[in-house]
VOGU-3710 file (C-alpha; in Angstrom, 3 decimals, decimal comma):
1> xxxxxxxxxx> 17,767/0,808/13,807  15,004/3,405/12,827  15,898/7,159/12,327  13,490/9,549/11,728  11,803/8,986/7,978  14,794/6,536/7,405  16,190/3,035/8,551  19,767/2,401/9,040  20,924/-0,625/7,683  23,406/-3,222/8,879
11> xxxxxxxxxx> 24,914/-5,942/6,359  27,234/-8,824/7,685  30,001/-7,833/5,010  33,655/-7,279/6,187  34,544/-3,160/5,359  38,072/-2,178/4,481  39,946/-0,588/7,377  39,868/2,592/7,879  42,336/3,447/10,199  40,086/2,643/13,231
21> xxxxxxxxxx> 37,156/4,855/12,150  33,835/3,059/11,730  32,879/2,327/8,949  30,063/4,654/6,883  26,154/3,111/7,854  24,201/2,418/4,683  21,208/4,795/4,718  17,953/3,670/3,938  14,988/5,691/3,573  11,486/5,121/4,319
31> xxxxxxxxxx> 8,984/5,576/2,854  5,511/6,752/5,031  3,134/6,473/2,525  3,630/2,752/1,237  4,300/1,997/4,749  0,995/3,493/5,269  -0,802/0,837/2,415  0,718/-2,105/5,360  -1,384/-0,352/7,810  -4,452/0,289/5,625
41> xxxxxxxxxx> -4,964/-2,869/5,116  -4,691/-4,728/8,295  -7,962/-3,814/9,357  -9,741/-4,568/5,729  -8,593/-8,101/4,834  -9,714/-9,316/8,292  -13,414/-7,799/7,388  -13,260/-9,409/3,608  -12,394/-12,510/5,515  -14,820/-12,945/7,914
51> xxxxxxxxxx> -17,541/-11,838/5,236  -16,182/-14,772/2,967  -17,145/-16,709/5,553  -20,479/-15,686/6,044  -21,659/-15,325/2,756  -22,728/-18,537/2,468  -24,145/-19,572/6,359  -24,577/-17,571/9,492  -21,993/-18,854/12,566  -22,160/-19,684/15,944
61> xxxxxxxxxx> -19,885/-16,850/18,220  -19,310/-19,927/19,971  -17,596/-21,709/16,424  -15,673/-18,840/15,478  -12,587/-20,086/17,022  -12,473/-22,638/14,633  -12,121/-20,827/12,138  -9,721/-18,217/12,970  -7,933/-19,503/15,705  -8,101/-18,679/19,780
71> xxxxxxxxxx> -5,877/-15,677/19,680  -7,945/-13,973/16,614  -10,817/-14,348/17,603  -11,223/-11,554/20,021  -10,093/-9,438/17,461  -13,246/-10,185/15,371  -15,021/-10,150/18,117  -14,368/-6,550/18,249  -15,164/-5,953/14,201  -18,207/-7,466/14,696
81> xxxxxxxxxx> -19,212/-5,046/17,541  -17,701/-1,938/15,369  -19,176/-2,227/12,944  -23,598/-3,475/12,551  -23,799/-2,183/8,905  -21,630/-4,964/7,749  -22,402/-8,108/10,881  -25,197/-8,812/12,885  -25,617/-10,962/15,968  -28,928/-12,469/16,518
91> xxxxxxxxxx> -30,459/-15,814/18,295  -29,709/-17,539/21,095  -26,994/-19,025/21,412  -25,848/-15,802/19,498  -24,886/-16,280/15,767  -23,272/-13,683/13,318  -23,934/-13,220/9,759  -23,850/-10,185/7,397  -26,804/-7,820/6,953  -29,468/-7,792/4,044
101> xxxxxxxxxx> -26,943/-4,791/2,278  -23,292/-6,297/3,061  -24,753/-9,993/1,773  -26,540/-8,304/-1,826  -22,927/-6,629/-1,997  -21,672/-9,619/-1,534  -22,713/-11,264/-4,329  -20,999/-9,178/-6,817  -17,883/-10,982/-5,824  -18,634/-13,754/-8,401
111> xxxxxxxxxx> -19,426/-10,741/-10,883  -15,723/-9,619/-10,039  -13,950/-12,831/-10,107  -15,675/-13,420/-13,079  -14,551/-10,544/-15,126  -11,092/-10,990/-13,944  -10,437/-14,472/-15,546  -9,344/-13,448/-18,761  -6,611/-11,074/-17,218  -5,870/-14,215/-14,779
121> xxxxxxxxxx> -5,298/-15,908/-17,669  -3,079/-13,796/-19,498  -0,771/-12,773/-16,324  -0,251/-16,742/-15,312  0,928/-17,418/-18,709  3,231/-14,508/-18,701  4,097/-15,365/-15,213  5,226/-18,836/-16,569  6,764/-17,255/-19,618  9,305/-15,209/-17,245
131> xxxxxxxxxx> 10,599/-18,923/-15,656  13,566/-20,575/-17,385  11,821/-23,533/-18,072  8,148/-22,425/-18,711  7,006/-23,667/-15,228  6,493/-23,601/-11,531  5,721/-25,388/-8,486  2,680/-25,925/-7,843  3,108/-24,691/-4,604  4,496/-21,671/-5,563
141> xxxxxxxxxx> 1,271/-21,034/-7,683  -0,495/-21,327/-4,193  1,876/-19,325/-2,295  1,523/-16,215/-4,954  -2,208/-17,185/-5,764  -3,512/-14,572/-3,487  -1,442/-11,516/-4,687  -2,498/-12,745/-8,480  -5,957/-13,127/-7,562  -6,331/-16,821/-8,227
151> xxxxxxxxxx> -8,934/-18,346/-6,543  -8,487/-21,262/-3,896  -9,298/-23,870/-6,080  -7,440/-22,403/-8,967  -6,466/-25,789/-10,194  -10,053/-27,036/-10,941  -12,126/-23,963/-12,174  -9,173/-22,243/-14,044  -6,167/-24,564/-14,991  -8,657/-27,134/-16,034
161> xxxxxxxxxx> -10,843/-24,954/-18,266  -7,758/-23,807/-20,035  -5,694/-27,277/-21,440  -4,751/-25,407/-24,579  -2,592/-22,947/-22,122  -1,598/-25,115/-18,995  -1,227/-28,302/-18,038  0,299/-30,212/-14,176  3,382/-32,550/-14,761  5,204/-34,276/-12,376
171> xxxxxxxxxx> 9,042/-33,281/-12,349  11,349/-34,617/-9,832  8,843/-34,781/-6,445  6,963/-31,874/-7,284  3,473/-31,414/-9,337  4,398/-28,328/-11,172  2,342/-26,066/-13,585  3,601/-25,666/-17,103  3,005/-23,673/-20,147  1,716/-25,491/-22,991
181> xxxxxxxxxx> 1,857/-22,475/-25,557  4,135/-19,515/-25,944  3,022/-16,538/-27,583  5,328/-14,063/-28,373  2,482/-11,364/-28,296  2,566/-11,700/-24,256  6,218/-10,909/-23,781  5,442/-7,048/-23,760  6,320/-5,796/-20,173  4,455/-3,501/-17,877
191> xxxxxxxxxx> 7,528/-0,832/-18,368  7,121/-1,391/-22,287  3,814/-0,748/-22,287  3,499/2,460/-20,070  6,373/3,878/-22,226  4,631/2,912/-25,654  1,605/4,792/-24,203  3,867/7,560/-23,106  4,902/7,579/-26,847  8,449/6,505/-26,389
201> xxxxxxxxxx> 9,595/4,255/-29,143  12,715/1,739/-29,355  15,376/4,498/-30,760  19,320/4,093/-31,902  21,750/5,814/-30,551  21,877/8,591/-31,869  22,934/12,505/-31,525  19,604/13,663/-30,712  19,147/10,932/-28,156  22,507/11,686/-26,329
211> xxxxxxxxxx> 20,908/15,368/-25,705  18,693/14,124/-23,370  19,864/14,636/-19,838  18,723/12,937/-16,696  16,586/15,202/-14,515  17,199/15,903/-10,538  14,661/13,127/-9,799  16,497/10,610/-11,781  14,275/10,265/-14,605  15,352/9,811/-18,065
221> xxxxxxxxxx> 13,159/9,963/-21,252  14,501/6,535/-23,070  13,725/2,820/-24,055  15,487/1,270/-21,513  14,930/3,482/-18,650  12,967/3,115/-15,313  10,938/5,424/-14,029  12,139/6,415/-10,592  10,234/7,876/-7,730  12,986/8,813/-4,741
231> xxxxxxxxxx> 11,878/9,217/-1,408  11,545/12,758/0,109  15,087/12,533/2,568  16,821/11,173/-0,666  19,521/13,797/-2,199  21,332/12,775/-4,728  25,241/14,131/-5,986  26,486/14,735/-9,162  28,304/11,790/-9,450  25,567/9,389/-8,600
241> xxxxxxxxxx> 22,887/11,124/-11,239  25,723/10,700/-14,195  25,783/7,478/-12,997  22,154/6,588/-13,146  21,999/8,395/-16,641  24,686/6,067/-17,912  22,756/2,865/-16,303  19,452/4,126/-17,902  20,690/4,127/-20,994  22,429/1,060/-21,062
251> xxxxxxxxxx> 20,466/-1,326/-23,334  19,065/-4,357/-21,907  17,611/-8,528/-22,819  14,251/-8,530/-22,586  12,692/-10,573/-19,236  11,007/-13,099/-21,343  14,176/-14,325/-22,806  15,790/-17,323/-21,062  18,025/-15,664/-18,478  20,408/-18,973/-19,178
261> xxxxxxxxxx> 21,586/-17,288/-22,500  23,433/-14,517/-20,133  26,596/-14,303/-18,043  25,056/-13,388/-14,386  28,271/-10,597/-14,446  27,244/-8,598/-17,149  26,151/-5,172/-16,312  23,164/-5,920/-19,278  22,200/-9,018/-17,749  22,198/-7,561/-14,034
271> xxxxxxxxxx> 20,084/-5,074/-15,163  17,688/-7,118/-17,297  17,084/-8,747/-13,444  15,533/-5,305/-12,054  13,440/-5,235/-15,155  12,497/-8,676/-14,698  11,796/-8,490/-10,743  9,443/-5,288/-11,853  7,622/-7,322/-14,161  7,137/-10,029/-11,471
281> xxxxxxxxxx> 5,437/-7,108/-8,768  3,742/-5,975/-11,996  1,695/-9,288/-12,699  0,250/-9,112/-9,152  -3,327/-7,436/-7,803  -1,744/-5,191/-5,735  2,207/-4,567/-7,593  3,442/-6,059/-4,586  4,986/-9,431/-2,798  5,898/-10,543/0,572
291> xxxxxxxxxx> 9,767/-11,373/0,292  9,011/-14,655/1,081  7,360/-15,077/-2,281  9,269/-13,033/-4,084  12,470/-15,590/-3,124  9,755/-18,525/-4,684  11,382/-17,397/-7,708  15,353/-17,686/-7,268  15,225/-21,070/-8,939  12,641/-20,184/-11,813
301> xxxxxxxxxx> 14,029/-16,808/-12,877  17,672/-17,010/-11,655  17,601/-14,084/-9,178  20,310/-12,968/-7,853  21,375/-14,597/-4,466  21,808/-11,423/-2,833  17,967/-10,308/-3,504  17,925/-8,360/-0,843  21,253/-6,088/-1,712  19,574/-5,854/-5,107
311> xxxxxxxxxx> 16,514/-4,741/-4,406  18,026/-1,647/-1,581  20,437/-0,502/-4,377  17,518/0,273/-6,738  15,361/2,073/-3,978  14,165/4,308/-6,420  12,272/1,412/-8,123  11,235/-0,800/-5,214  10,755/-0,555/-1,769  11,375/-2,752/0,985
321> xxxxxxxxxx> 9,665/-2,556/4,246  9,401/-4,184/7,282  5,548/-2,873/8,331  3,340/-5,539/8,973  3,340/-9,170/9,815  5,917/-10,354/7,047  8,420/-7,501/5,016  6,567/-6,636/1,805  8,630/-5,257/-1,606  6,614/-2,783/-3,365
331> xxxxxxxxxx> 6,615/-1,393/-7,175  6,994/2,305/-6,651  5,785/3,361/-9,965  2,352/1,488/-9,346  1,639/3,836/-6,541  0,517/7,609/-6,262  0,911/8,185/-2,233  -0,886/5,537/-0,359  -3,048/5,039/-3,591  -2,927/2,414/-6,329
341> xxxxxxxxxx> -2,914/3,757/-9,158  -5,089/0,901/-11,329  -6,985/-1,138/-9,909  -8,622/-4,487/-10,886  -12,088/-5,372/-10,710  -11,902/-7,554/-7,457  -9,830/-4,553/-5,823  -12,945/-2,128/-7,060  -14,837/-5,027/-5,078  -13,150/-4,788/-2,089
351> xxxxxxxxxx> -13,109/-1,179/-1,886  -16,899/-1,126/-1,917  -17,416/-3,765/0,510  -14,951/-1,353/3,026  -17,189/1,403/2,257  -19,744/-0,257/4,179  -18,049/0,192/6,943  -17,646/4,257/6,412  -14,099/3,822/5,280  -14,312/5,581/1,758
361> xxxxxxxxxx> -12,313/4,856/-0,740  -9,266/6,758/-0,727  -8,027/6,133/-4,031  -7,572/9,307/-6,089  -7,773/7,638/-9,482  -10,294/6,916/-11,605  -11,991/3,792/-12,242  -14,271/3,398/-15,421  -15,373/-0,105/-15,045  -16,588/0,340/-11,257
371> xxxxx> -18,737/-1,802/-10,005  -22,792/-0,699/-9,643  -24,142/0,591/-6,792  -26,151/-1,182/-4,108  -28,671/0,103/-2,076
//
């Protein structure tokens, strides 16, 4: 049931009577900006689609059922007509392809894919490094392939060219990707990184560390903590900020460690699965995954069964929402607003393909390695 700036959520678990009152709703807030990114990008990834397929060949309005189905294809229809700097319809019968500026823009997609292979690279071993056994499913590698920025044929032009890193075995009934060499160098999480830049170093416990408090917002200066980002409507007691300062304290296994080595019940070990969920949303384009692929990895990393509990009790880490064709779990920390705060070269890509269409780019961050402009 949606409230105003917060959704009211129902769970199927029996409550402790209460003398015939109802028992209290679990509150959860929203979120308007990241539910905002959902809506953002409707619009875009149809435009980068239909472009992909035109960079190559103009196509018949007559064929573009085929490729997008019956029910979409009115809504292209209706891109095409918005917007002439990007498509143009000429001939008879009437064919669509992209104009002399959209097409030279579109070339630098290879330039962007092509930079972006190393860091493919690096975050599919790492990816594999987080799974118990140092592999996945192949078709989990094609389900996720889009928010990593794999391309389509991932298995020829990038697995191939790299036998010293991957290889595909057959376990079981299913062709599954595995890791051929472990480097201990990778297992360095986003979270350890950001606070090594922030200049916050593995400490003991000691008397000068037990003097820093927890601030109103939740944040705590530390080598295990999590930076939090609460939503607006979110007010937090006493009681539940000592409680959070306690939790970000407590010490933690890293991610890359086989989760098998822990008892699931430990208070370490549950919270060594937030840190390694944030790594997961960390190793994608866009720090975020459907839920649908995010539960890929129940088997492989030994989530939790109750994911979804899980990820509502740390809302000041993820957030969950419903916006959109599928619900969508996004990395708080990886966001400023509606903004991403980095951004990879085939997002700096897409960004200046949308600007085509006068939608600038809204992103308030800076981007050194930005692609060159076309004229």
């Amino acid at each position: 049931m949606l409230g105003h700036g917060c959704v009211t959520l129902r769970f199927g678990v029996r409550h402790k009577s209460s003398g015939g009152r109802r028992p209290k709703k679990k509150t959860y807030h929203r979120v308007s900006e990241l539910d905002r990114v959902m809506e953002l990008r409707k619009k875009p990834s149809m435009i980068l689609h239909l472009a992909s397929l035109l960079q190559s060949h103009s196509l018949f309005l007559r064929d573009l059922e085929k490729n997008v189905g019956f029910v979409r294809k009115w809504a292209f229809m209706g891109l095409i007509q918005k917007h002439p700097s990007v498509f143009r319809v000429t001939g008879t019968p009437p064919s669509v392809s992209l104009t002399p500026r959209a097409h030279r823009l579109a070339h630098q997609e290879a330039c962007a894919r092509a930079s972006m292979e190393p860091l493919l690279v690096t975050n599919l071993r790492k990816l594999l490094m987080l799974c118990v056994d140092c592999r996945l499913p192949l078709h989990t590698v094609e389900l996720i392939g889009p928010e990593l920025g794999l391309p389509q044929d991932f298995n020829h032009c990038l697995i191939a060219k790299y036998p010293q890193f991957f290889a595909v075995r057959r376990f079981g009934r299913r062709d599954c990707l595995v890791l051929e060499d472990w480097d201990s160098t990778l297992a360095v999480t986003a979270r350890e990184t950001r606070l090594a830049q922030e200049g916050v170093v593995k400490l003991k416990t000691d008397g000068d560390q037990k003097k820093v408090k927890i601030s109103r917002d939740g944040n705590y200066v530390g080598p295990f903590a999590f930076k939090m980002n609460f939503p607006s409507g979110f007010r937090p007691n006493v009681g539940f900020l000592e409680q959070l300062e306690r939790w970000q304290k407590l010490e933690f296994p890293s991610p890359y460690l086989n989760a098998r080595r822990f008892n699931a019940t430990d208070p370490k070990a549950r919270k060594r699965v937030v840190a390694v969920i944030h790594e997961l949303l960390s190793l994608t384009m866009e720090k975020r995954m459907t839920s649908a692929q995010l539960d890929a990895f129940h088997a492989e990393c030994l989530l939790p069964s109750q994911l979804l509990l899980c990820l509502i009790k740390h809302q000041g880490i993820f957030y969950l929402t419903n916006k959109g064709v599928r619900s969508t779990v996004f990395l708080k920390d990886a966001y400023l607003g509606s903004n991403l705060v980095d951004k990879c070269p085939l997002l700096q890509f897409y960004d200046k393909f949308m600007a085509l269409c006068g939608r600038g780019n809204i992103d308030m961050c800076d981007n050194k390695n930005s692609l060159p402009t076309v004229v």
